[in-house]
MDAnalysis code that builds the backbone (N, CA, C; Angstrom):
import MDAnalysis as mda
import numpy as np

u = mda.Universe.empty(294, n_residues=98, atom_resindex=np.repeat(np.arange(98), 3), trajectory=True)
u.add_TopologyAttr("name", ["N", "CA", "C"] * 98)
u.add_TopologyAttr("resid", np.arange(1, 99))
u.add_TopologyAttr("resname", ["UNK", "UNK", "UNK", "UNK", "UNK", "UNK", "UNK", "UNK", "UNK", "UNK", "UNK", "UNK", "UNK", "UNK", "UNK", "UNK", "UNK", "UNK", "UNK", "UNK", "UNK", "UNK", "UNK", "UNK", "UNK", "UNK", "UNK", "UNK", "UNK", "UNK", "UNK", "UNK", "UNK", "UNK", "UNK", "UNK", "UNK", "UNK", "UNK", "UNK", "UNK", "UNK", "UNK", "UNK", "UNK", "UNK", "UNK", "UNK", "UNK", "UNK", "UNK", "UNK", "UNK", "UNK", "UNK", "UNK", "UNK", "UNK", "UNK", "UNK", "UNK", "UNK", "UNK", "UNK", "UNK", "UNK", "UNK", "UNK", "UNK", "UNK", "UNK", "UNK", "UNK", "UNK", "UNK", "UNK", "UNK", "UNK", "UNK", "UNK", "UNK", "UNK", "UNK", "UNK", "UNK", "UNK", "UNK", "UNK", "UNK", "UNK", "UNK", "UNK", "UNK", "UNK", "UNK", "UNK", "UNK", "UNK"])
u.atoms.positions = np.array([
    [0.826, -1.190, 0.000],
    [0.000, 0.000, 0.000],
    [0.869, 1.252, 0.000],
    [1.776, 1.127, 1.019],
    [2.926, 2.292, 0.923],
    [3.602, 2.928, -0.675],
    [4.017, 1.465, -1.145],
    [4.259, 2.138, -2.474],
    [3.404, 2.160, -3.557],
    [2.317, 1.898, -3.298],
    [1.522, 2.247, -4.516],
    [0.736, 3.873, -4.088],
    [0.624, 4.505, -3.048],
    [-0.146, 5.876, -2.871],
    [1.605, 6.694, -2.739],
    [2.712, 6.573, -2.828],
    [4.358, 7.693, -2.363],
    [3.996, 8.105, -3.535],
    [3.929, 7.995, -5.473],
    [4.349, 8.297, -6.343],
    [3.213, 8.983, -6.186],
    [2.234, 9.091, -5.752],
    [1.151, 10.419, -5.670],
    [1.980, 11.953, -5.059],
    [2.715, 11.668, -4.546],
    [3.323, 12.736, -4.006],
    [4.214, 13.447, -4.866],
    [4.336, 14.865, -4.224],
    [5.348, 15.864, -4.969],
    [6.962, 14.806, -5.094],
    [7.981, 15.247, -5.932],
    [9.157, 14.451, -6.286],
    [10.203, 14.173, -5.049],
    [10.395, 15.688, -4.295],
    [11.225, 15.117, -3.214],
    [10.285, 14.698, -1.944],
    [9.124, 14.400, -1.848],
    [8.113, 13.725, -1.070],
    [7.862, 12.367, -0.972],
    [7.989, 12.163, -2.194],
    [7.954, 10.511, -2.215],
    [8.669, 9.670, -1.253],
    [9.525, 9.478, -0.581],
    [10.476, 8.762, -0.091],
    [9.897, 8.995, 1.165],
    [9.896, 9.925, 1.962],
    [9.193, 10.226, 3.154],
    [7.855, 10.124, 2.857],
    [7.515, 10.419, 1.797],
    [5.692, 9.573, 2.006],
    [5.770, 7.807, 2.450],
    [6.207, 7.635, 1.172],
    [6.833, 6.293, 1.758],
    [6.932, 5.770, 3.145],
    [7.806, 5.826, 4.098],
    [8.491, 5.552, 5.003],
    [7.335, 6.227, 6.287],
    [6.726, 7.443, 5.639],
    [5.463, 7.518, 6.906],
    [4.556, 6.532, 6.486],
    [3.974, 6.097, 5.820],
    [2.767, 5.282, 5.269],
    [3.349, 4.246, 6.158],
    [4.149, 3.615, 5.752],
    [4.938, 2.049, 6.262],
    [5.079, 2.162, 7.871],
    [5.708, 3.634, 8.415],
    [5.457, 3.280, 9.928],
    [4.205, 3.657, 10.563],
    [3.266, 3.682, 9.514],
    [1.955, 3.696, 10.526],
    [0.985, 2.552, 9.899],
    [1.442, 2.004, 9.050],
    [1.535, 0.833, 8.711],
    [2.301, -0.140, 9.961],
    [2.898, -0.284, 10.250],
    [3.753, -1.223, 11.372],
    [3.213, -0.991, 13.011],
    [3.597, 0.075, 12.714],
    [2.987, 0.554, 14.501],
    [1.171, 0.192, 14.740],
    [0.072, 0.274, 13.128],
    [-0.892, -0.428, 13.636],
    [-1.073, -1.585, 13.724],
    [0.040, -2.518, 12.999],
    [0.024, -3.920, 13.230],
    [1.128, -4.137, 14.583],
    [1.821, -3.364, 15.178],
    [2.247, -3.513, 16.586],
    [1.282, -3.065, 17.890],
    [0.438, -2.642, 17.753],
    [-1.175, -2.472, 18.288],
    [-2.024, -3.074, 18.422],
    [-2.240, -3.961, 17.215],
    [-3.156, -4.646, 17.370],
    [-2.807, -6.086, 18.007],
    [-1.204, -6.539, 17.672],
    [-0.725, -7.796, 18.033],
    [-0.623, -7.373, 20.326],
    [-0.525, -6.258, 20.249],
    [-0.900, -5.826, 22.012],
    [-2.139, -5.973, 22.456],
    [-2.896, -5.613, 21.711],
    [-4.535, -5.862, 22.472],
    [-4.866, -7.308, 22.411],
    [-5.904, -7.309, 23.139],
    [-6.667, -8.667, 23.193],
    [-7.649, -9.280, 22.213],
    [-7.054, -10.166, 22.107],
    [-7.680, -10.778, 19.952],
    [-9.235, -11.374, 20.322],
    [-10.043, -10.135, 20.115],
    [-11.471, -11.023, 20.417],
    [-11.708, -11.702, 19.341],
    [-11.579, -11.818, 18.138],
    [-11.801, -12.613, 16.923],
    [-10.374, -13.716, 17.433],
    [-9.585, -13.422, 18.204],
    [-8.737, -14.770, 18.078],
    [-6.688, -14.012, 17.983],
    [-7.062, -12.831, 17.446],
    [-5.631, -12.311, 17.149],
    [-5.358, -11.792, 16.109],
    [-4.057, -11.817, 15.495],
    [-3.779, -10.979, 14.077],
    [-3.253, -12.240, 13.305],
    [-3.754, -12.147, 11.973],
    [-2.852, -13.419, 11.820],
    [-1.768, -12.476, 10.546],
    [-0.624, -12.311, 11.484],
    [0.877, -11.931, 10.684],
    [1.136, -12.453, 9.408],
    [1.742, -13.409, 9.387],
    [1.726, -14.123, 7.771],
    [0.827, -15.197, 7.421],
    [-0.603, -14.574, 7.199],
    [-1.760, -15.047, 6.290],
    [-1.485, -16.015, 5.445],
    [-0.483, -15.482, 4.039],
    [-0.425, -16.390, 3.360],
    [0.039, -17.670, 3.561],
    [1.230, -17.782, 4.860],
    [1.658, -19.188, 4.685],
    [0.942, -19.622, 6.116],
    [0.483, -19.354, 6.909],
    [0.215, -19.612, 7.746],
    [-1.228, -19.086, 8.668],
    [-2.184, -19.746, 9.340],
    [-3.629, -19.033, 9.805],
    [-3.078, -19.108, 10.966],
    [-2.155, -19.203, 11.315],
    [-1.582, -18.876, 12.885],
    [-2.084, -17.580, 13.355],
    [-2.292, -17.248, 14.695],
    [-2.680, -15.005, 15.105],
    [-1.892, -15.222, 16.120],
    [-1.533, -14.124, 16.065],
    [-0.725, -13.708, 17.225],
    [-1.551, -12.556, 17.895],
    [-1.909, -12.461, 19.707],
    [-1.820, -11.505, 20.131],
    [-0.947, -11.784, 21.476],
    [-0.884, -10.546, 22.104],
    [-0.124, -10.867, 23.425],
    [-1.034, -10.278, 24.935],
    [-2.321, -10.264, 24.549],
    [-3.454, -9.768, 25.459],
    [-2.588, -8.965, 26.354],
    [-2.486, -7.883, 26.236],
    [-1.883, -6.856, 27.211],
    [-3.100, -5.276, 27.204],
    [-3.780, -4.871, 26.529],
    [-4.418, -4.041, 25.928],
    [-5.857, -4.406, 25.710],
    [-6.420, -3.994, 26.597],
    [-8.216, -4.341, 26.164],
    [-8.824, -3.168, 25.033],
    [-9.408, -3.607, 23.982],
    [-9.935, -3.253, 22.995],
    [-10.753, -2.031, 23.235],
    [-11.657, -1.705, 24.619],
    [-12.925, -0.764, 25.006],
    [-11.562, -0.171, 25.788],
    [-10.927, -0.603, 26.199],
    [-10.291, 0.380, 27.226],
    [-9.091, 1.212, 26.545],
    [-9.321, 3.323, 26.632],
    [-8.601, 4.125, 26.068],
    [-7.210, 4.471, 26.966],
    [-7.095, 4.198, 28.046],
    [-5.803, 3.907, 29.144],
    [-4.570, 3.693, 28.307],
    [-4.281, 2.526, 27.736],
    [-3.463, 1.965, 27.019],
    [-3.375, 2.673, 25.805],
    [-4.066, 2.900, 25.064],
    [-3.639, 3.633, 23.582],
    [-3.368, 5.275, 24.437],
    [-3.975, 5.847, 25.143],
    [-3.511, 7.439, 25.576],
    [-2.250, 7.311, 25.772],
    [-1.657, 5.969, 26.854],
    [-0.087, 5.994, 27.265],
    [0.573, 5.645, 25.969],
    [0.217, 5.304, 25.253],
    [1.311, 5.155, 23.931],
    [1.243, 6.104, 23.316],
    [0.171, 6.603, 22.820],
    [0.273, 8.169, 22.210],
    [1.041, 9.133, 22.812],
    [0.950, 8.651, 23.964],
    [1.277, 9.772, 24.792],
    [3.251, 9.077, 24.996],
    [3.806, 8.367, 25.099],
    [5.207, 8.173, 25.116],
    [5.394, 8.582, 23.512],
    [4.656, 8.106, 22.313],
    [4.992, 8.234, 21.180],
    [5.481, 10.099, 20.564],
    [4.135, 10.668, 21.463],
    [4.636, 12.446, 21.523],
    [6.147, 12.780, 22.122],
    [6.153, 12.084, 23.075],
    [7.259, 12.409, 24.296],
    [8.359, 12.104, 23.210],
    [8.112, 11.288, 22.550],
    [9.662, 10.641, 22.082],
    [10.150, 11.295, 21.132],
    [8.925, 11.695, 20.512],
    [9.323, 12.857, 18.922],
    [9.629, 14.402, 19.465],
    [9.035, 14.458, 20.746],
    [9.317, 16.010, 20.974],
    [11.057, 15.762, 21.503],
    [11.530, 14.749, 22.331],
    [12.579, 14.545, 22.686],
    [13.409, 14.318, 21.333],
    [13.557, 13.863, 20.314],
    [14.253, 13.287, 19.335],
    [14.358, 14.909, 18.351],
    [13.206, 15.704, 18.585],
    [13.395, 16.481, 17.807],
    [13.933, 17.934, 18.818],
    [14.083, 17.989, 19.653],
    [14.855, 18.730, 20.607],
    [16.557, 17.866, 20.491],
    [16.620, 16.735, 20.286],
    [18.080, 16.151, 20.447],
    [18.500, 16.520, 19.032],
    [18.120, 17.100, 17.960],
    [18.438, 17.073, 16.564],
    [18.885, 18.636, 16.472],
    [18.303, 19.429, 17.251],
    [18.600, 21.104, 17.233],
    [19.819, 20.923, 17.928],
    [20.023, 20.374, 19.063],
    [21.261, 20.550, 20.170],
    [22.540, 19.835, 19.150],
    [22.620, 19.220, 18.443],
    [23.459, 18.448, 17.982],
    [24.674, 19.425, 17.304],
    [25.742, 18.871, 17.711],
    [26.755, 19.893, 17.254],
    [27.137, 20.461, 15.646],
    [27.251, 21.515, 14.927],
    [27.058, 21.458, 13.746],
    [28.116, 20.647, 13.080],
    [28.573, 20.405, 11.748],
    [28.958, 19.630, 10.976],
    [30.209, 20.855, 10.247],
    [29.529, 21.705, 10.744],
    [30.894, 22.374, 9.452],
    [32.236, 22.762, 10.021],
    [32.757, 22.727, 9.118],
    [34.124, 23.287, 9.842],
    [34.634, 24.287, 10.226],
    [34.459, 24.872, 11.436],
    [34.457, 26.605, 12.293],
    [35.506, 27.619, 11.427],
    [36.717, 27.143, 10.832],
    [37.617, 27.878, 9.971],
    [36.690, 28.244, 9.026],
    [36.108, 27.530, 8.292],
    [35.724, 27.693, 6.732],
    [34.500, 28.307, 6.776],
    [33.997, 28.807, 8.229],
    [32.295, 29.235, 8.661],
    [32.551, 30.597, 8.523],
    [33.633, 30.923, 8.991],
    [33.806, 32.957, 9.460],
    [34.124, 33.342, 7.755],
    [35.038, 32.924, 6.792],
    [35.287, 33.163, 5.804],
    [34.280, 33.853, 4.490],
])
């Protein structure tokens, strides 16, 4: 699905369309394999296998569990994107004043 909707995007977009599609792609199949499989679970690889996986940690009615992940998932991007400003620059201080 990821790569069939990226080439909809502007040219230098594509790649990061990409790569967002796919991790929210992943992170909802890492969600759902956390909650509790009232149909039974997820079944991961369908084609070769009707195996499901869940790991009942996460009740389905209950918003507790998805707020604390949203809520570490904010924490982590506001932290990651505060650690990306602090980061020391790259250029070389001689060749900066010039």
């Amino acid at each position: 699905m990821s790569a069939g909707c990226a080439p909809y995007f502007l040219g230098g977009t594509q790649r990061r369309a990409f790569l967002l599609f796919t991790l929210g792609m992943l992170t909802h199949y890492e969600l759902d394999v956390l909650m509790i499989g009232v149909a039974g679970g997820l079944a991961l690889l369908y084609p070769f296998t009707w195996e499901t996986w869940h790991f009942d940690l996460i009740q389905p009615n209950n918003w507790l569990g998805t707020t604390m992940l949203v809520s570490g998932a904010v924490v982590l991007w506001l932290v990651l994107k505060v650690w990306r400003r602090t980061e020391p620059s790259t250029q070389d201080e001689t060749t900066s004043g010039a």
